[in-house]
Biopython code that builds the backbone (N, CA, C, O; Angstrom):
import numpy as np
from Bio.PDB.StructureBuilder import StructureBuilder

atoms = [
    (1, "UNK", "N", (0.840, -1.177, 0.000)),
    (1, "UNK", "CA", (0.000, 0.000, 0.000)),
    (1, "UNK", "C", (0.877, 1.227, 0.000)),
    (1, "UNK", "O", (2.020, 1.304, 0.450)),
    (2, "UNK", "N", (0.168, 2.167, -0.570)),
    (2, "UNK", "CA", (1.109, 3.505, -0.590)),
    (2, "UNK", "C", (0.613, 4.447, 0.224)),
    (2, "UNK", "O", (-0.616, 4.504, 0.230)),
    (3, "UNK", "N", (1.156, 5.170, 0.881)),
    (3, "UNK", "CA", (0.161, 6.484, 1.520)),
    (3, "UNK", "C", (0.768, 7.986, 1.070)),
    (3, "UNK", "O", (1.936, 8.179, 0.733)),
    (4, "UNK", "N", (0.243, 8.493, 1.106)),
    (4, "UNK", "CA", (0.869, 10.298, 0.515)),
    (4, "UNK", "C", (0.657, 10.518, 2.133)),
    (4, "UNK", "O", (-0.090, 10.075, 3.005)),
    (5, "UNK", "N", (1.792, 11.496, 2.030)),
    (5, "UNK", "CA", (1.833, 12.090, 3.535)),
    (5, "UNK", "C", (2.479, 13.763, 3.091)),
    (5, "UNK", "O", (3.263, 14.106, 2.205)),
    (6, "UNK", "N", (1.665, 14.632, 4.261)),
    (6, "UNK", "CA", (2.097, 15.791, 4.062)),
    (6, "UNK", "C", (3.144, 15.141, 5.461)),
    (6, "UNK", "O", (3.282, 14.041, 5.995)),
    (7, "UNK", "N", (3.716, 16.476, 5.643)),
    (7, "UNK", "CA", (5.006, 16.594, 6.351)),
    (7, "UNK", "C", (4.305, 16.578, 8.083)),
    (7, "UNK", "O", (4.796, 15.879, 8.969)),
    (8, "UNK", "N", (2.906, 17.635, 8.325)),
    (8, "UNK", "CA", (2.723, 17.500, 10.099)),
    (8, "UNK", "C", (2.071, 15.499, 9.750)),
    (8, "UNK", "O", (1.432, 14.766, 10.505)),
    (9, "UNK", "N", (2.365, 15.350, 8.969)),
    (9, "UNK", "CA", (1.523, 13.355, 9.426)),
    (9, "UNK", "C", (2.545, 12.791, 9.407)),
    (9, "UNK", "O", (2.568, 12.061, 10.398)),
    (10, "UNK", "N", (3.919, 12.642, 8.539)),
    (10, "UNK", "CA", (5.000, 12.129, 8.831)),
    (10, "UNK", "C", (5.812, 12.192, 10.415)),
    (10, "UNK", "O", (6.244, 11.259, 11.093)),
    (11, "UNK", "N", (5.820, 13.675, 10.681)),
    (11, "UNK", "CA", (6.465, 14.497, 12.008)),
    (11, "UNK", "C", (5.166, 13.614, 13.076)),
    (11, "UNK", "O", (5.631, 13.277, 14.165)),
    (12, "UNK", "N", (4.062, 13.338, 12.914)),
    (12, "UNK", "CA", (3.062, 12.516, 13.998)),
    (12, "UNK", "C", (3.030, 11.210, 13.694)),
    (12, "UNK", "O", (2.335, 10.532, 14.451)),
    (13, "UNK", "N", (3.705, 10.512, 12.596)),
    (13, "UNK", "CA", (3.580, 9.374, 12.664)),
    (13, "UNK", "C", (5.087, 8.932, 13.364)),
    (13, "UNK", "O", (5.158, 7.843, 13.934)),
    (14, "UNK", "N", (6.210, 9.776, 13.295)),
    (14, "UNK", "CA", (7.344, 9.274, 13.627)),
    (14, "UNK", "C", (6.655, 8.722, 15.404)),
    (14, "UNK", "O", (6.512, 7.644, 15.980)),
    (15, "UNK", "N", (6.421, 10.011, 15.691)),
    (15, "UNK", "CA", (6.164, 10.313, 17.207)),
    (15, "UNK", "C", (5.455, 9.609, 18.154)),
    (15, "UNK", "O", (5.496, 9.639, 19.384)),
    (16, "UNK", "N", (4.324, 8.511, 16.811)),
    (16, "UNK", "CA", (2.943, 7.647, 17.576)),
    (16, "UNK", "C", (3.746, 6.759, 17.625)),
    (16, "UNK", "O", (3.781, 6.084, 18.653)),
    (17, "UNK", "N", (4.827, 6.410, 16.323)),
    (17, "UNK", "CA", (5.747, 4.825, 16.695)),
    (17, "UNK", "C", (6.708, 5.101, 17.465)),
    (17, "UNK", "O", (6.897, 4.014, 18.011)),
    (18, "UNK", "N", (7.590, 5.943, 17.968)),
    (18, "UNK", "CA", (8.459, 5.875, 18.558)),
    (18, "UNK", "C", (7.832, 5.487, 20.536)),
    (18, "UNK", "O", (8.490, 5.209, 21.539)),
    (19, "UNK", "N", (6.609, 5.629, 20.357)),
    (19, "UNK", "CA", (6.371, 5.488, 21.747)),
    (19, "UNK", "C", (5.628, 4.296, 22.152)),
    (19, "UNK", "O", (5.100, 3.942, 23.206)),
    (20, "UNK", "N", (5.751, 3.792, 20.994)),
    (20, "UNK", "CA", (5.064, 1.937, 21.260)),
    (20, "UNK", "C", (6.475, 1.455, 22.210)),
    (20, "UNK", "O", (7.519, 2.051, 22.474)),
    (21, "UNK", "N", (6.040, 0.314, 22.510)),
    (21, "UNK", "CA", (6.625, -0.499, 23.524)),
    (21, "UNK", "C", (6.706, -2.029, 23.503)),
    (21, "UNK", "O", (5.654, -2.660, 23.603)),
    (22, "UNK", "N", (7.645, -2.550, 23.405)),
    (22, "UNK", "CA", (8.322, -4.227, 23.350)),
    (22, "UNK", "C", (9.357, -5.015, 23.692)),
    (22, "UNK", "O", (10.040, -4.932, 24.713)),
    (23, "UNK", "N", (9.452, -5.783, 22.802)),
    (23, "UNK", "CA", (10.926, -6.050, 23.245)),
    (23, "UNK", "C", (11.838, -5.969, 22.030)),
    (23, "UNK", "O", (11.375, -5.395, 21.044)),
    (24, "UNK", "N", (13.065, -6.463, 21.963)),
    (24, "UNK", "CA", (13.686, -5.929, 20.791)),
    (24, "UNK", "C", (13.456, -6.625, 19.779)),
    (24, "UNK", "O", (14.090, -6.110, 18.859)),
    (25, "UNK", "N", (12.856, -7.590, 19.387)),
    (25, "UNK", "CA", (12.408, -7.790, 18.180)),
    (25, "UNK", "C", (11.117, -7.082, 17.751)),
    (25, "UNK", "O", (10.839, -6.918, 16.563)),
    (26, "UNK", "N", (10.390, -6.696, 18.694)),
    (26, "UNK", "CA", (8.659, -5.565, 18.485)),
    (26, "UNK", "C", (9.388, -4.542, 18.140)),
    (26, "UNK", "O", (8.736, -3.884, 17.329)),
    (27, "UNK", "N", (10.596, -3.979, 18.376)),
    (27, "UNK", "CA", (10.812, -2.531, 18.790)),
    (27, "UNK", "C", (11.649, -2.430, 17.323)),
    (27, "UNK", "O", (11.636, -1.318, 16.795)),
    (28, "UNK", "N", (12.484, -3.676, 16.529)),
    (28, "UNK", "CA", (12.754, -3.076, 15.340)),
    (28, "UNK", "C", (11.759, -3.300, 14.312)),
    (28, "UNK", "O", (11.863, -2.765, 13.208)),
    (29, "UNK", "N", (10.779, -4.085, 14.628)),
    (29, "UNK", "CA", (9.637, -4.038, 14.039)),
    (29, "UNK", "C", (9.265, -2.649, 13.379)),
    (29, "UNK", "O", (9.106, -2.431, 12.178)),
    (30, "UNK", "N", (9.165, -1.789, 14.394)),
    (30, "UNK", "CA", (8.512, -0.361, 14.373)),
    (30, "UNK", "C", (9.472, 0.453, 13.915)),
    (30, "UNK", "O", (9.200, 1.649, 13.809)),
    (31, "UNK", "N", (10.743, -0.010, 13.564)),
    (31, "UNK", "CA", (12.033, 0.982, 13.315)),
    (31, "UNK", "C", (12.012, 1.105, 11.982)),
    (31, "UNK", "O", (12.689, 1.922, 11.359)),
    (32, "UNK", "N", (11.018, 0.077, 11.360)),
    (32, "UNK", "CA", (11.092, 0.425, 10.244)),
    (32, "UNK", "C", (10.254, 0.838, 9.434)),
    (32, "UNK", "O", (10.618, 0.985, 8.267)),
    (33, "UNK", "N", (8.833, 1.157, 9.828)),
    (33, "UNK", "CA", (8.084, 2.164, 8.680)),
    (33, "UNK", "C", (8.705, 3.984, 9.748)),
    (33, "UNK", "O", (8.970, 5.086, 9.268)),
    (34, "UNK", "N", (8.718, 3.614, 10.932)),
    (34, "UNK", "CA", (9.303, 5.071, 11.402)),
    (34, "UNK", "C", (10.241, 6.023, 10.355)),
    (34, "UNK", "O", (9.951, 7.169, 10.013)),
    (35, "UNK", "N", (11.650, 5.122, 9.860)),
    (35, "UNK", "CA", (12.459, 5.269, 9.071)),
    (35, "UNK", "C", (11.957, 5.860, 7.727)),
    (35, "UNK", "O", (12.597, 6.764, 7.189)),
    (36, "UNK", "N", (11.124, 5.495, 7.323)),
    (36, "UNK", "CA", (10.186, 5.958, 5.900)),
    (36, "UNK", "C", (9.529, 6.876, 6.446)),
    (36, "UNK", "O", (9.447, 7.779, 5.613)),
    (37, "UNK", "N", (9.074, 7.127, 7.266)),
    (37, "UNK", "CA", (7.856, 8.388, 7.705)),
    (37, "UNK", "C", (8.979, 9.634, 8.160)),
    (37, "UNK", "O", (8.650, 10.820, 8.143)),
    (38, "UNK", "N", (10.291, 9.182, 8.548)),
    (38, "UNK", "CA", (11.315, 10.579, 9.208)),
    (38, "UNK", "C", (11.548, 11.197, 8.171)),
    (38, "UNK", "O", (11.483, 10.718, 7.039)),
    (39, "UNK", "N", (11.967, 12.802, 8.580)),
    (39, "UNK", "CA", (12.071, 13.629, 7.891)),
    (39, "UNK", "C", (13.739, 13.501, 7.719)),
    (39, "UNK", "O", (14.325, 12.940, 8.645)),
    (40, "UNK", "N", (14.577, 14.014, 6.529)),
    (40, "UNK", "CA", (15.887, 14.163, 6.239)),
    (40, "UNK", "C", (16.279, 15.055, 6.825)),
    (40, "UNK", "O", (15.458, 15.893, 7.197)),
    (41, "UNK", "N", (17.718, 15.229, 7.146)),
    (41, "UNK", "CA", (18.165, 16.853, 7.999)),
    (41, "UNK", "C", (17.687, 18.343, 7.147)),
    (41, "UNK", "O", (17.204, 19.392, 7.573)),
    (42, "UNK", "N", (18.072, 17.882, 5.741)),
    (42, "UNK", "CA", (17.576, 18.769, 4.934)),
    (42, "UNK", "C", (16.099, 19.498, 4.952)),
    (42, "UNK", "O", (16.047, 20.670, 4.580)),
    (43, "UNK", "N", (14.892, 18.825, 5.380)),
    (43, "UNK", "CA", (13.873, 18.837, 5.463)),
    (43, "UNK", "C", (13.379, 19.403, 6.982)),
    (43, "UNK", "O", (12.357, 20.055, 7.196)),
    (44, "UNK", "N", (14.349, 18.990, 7.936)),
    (44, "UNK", "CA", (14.133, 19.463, 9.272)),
    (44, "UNK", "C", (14.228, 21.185, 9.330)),
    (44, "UNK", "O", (13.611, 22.041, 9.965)),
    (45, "UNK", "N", (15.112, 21.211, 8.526)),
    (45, "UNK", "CA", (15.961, 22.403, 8.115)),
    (45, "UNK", "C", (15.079, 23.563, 8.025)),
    (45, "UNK", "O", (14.947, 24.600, 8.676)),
    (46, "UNK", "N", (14.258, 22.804, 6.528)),
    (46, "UNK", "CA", (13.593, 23.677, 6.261)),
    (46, "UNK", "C", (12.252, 24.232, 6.858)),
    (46, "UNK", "O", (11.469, 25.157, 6.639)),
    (47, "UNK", "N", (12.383, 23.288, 7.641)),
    (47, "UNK", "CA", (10.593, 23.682, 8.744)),
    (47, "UNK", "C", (11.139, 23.724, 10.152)),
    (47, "UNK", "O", (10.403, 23.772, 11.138)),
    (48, "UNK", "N", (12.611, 23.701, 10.217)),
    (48, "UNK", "CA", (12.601, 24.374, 11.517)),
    (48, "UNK", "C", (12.510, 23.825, 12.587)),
    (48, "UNK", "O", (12.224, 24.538, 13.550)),
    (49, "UNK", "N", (12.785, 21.923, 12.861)),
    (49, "UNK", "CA", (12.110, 21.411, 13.564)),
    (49, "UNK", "C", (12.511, 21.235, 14.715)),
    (49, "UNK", "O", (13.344, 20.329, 14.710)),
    (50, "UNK", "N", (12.289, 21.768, 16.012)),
    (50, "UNK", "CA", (12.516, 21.446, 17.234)),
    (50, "UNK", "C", (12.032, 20.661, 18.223)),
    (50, "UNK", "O", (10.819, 20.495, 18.353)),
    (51, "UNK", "N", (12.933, 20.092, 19.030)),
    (51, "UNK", "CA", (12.638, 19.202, 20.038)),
    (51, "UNK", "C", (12.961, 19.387, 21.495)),
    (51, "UNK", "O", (14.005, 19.484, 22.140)),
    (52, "UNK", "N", (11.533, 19.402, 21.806)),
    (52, "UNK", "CA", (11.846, 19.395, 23.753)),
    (52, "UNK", "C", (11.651, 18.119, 24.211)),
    (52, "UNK", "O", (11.366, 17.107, 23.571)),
    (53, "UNK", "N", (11.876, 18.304, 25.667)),
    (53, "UNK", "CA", (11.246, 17.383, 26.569)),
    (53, "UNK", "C", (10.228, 17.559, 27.256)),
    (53, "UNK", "O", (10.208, 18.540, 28.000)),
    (54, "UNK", "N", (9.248, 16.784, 27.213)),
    (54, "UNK", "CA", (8.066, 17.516, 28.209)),
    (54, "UNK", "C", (7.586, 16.065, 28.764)),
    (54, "UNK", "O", (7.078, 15.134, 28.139)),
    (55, "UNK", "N", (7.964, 16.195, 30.354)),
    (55, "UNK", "CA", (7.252, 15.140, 30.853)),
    (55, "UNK", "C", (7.960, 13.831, 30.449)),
    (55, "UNK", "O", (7.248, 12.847, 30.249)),
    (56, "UNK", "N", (9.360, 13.726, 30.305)),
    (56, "UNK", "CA", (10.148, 12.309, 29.842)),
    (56, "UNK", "C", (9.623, 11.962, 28.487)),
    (56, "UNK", "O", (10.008, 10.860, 28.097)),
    (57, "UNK", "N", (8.617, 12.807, 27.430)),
    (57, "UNK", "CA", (8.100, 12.423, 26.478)),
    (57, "UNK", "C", (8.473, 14.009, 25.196)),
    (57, "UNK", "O", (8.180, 15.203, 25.156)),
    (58, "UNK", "N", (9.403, 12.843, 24.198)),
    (58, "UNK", "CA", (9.830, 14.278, 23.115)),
    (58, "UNK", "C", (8.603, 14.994, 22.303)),
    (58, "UNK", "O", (7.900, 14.239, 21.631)),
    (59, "UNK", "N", (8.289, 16.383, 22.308)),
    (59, "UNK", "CA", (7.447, 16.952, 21.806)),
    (59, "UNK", "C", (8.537, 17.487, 20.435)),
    (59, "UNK", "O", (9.745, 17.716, 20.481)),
    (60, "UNK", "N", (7.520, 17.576, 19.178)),
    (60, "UNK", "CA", (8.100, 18.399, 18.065)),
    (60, "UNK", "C", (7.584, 19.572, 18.346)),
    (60, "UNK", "O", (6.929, 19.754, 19.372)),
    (61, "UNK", "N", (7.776, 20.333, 17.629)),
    (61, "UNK", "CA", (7.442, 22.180, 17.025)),
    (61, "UNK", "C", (8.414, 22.255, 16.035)),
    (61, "UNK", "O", (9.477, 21.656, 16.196)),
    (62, "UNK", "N", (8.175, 22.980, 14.925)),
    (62, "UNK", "CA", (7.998, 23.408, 13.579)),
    (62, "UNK", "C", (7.279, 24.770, 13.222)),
    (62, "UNK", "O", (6.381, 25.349, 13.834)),
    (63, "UNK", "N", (7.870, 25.078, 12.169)),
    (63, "UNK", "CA", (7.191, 26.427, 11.396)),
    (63, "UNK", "C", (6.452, 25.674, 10.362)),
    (63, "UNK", "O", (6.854, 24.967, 9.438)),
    (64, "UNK", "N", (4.746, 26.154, 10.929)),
    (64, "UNK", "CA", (3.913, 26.068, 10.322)),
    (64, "UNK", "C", (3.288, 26.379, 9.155)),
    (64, "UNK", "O", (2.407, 25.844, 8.483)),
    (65, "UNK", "N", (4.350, 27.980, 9.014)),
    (65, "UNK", "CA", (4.023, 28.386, 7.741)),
    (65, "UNK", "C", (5.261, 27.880, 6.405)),
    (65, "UNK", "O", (5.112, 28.387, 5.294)),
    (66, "UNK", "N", (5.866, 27.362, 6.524)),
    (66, "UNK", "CA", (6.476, 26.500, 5.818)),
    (66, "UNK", "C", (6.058, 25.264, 5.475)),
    (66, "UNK", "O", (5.393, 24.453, 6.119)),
    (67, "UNK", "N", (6.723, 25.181, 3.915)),
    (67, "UNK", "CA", (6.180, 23.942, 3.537)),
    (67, "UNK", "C", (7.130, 23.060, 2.803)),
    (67, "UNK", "O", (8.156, 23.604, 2.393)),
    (68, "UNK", "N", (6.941, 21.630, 2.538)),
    (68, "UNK", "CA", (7.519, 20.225, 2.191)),
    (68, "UNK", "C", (6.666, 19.504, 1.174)),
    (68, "UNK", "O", (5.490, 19.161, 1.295)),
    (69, "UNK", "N", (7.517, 19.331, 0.104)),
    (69, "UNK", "CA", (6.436, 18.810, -0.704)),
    (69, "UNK", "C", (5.670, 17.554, 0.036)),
    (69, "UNK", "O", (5.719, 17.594, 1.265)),
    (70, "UNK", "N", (4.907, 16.348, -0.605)),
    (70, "UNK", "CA", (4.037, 15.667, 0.085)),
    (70, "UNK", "C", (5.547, 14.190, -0.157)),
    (70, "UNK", "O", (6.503, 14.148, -0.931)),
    (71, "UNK", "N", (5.200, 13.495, 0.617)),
    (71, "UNK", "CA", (5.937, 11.828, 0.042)),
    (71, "UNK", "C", (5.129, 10.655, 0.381)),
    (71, "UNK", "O", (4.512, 10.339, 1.398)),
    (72, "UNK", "N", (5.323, 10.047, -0.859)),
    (72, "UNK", "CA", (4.615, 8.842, -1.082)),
    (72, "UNK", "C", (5.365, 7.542, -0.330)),
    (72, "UNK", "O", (6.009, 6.755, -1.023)),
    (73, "UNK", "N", (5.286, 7.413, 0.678)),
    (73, "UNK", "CA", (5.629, 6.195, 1.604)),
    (73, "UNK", "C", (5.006, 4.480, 1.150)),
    (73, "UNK", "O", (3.824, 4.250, 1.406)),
    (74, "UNK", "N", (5.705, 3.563, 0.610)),
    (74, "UNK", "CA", (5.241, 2.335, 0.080)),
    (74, "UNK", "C", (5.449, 1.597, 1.554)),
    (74, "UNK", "O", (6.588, 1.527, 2.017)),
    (75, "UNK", "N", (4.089, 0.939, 2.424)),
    (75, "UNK", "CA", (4.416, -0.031, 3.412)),
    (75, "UNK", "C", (3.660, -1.090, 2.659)),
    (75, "UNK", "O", (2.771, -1.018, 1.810)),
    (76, "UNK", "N", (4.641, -2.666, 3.554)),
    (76, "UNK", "CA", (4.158, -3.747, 2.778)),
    (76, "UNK", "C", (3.049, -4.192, 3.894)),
    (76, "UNK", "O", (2.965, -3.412, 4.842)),
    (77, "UNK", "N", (2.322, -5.152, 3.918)),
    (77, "UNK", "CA", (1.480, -5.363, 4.881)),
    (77, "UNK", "C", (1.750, -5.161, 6.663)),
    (77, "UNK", "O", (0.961, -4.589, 7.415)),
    (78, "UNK", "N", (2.602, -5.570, 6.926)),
    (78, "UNK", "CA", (2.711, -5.587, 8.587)),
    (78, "UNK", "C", (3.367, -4.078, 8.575)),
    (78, "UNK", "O", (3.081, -3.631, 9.686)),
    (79, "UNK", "N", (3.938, -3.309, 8.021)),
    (79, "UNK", "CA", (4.136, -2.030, 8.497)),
    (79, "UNK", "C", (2.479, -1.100, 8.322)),
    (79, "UNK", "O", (2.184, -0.086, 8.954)),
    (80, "UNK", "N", (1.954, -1.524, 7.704)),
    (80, "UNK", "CA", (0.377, -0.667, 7.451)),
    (80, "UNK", "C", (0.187, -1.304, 8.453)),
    (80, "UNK", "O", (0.237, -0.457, 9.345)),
    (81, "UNK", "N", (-0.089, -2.692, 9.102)),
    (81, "UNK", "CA", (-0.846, -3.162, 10.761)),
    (81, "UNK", "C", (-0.059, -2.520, 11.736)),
    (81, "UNK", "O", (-0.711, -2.175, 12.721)),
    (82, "UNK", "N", (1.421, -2.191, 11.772)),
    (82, "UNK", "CA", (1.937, -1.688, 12.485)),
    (82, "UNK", "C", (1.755, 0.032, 12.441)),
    (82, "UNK", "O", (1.719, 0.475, 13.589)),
    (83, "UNK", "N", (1.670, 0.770, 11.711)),
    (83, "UNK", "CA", (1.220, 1.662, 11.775)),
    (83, "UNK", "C", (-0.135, 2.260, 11.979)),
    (83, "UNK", "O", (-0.341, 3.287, 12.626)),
    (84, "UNK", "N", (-1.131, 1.469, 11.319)),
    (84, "UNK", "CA", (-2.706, 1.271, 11.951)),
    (84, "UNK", "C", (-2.114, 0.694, 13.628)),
    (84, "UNK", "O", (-2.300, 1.637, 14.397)),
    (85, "UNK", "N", (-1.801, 0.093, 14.008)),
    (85, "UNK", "CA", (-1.961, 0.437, 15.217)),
    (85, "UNK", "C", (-1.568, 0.877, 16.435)),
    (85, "UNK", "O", (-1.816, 0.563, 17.599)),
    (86, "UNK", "N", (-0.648, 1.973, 15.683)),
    (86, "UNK", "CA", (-0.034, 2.704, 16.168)),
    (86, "UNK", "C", (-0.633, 4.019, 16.096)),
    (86, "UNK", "O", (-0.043, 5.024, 16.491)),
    (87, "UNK", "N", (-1.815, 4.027, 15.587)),
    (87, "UNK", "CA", (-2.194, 5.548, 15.629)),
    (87, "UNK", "C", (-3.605, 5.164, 16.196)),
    (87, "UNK", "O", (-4.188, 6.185, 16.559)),
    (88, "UNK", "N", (-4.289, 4.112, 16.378)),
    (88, "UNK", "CA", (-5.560, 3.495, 16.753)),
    (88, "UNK", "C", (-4.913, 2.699, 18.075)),
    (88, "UNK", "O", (-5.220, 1.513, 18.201)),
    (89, "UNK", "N", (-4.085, 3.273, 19.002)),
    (89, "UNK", "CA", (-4.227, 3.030, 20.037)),
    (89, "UNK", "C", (-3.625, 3.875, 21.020)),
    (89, "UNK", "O", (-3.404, 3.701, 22.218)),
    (90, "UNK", "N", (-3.414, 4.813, 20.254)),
    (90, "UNK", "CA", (-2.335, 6.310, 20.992)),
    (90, "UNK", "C", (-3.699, 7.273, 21.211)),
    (90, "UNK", "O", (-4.711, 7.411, 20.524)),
    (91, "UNK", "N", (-3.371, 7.727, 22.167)),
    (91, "UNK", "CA", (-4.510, 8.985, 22.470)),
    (91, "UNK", "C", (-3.952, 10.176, 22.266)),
    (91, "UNK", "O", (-3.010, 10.817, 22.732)),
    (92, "UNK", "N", (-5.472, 10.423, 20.754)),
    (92, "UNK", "CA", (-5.326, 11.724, 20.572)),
    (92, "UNK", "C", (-6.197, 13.109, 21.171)),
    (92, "UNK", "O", (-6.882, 12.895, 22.172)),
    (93, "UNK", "N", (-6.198, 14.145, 20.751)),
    (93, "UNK", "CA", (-7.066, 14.997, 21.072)),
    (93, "UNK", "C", (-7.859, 15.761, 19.743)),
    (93, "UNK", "O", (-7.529, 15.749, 18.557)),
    (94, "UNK", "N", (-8.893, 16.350, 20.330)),
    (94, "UNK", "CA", (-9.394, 16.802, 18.837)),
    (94, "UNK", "C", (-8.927, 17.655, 17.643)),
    (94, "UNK", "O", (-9.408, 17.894, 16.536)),
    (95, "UNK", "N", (-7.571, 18.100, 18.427)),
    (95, "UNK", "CA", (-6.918, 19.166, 17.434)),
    (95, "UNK", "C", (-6.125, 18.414, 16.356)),
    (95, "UNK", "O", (-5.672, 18.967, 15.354)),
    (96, "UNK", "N", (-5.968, 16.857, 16.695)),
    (96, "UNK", "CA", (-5.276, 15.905, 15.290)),
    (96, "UNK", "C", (-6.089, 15.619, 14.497)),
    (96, "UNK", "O", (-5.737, 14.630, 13.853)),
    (97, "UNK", "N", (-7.484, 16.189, 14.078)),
    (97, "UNK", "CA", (-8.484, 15.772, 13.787)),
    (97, "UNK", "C", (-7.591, 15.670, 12.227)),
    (97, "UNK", "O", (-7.373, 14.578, 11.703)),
    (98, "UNK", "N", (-7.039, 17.263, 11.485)),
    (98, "UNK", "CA", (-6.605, 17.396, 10.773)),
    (98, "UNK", "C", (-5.685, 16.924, 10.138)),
    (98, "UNK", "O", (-5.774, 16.990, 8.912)),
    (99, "UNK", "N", (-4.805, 16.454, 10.585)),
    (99, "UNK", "CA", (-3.946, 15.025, 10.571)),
    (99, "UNK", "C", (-4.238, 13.593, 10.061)),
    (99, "UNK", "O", (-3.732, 12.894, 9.183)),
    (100, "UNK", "N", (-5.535, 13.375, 11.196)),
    (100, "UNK", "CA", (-5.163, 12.093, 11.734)),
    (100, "UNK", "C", (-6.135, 11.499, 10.642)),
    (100, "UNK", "O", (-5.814, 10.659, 9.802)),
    (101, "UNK", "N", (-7.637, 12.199, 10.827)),
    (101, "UNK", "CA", (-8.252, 11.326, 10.074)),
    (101, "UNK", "C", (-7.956, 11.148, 8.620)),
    (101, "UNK", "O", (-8.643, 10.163, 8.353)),
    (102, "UNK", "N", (-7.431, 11.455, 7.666)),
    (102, "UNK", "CA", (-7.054, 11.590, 6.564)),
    (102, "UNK", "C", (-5.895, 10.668, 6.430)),
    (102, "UNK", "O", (-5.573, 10.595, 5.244)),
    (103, "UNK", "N", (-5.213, 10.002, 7.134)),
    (103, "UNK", "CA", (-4.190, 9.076, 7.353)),
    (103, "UNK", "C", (-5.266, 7.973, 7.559)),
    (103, "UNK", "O", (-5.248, 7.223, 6.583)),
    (104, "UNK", "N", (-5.820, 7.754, 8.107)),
    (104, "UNK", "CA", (-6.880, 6.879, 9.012)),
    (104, "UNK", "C", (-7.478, 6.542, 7.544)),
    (104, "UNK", "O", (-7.687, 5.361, 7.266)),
    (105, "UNK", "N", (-7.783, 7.666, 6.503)),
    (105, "UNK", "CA", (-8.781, 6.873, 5.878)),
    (105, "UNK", "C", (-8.023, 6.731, 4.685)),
    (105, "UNK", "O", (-8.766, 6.577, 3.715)),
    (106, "UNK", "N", (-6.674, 6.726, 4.372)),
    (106, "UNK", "CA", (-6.039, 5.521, 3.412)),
    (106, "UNK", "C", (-5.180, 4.685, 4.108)),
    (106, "UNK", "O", (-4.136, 4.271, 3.604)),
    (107, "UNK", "N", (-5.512, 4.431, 5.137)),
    (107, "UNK", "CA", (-4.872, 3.125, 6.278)),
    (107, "UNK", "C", (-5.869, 2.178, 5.950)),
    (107, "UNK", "O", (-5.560, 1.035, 5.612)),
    (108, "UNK", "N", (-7.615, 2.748, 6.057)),
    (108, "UNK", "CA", (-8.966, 2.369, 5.885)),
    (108, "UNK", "C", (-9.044, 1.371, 4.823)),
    (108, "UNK", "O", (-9.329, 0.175, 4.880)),
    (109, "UNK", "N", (-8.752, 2.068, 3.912)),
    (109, "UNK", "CA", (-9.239, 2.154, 2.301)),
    (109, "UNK", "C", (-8.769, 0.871, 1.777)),
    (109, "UNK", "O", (-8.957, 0.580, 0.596)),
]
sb = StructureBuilder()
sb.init_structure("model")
sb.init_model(0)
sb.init_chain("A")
sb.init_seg("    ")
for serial, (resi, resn, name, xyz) in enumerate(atoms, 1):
    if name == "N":
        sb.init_residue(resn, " ", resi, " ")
    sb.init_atom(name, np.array(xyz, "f"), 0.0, 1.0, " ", f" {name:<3s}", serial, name[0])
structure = sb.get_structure()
């Protein structure tokens, strides 16, 4: 399956897998659609991307008014289950609405 991703769904998909939990064979499981969804330094660059700590848990921020073209991410089956459920079991709030569901519905599809 392919998914188009703008750049804030890549920057939230890194962020939903990096905080799953296993053991080390689960955990490179997840290392690898993460790897396809990260942004290049080049790309960080250009949106600016910063990282705190908040609460033992890394938050991004970015310039919003900047932009990245879109990328077409190819997962083979278990990275789409691994990424479906990685975003269908992370709690969001209503402000990912914009994000999330639009990922959700070619995860769906």
């Amino acid at each position: 399956m392919n998914l188009n991703l703008i750049y804030p769904q890549r920057i939230h998909l890194c962020q939903e897998v990096s905080l799953q939990t296993g053991d080390a064979g689960t955990l490179r499981a997840w290392w690898k659609p993460e790897d396809l969804f990260s942004l290049d330094d080049r790309e960080k660059v250009a949106i600016k991307v910063q990282t705190r700590l908040v609460d033992m848990q890394e938050v991004y921020r970015w310039d919003s008014s900047a932009s990245l073209p879109d990328k077409e991410v190819e997962l083979d089956a278990n990275d789409q289950a691994h990424t479906k459920h990685a975003l269908t079991t992370a709690v969001h709030r209503g402000q990912d609405r914009g994000w999330l569901e639009p990922l959700l519905a070619q995860l769906e599809a």
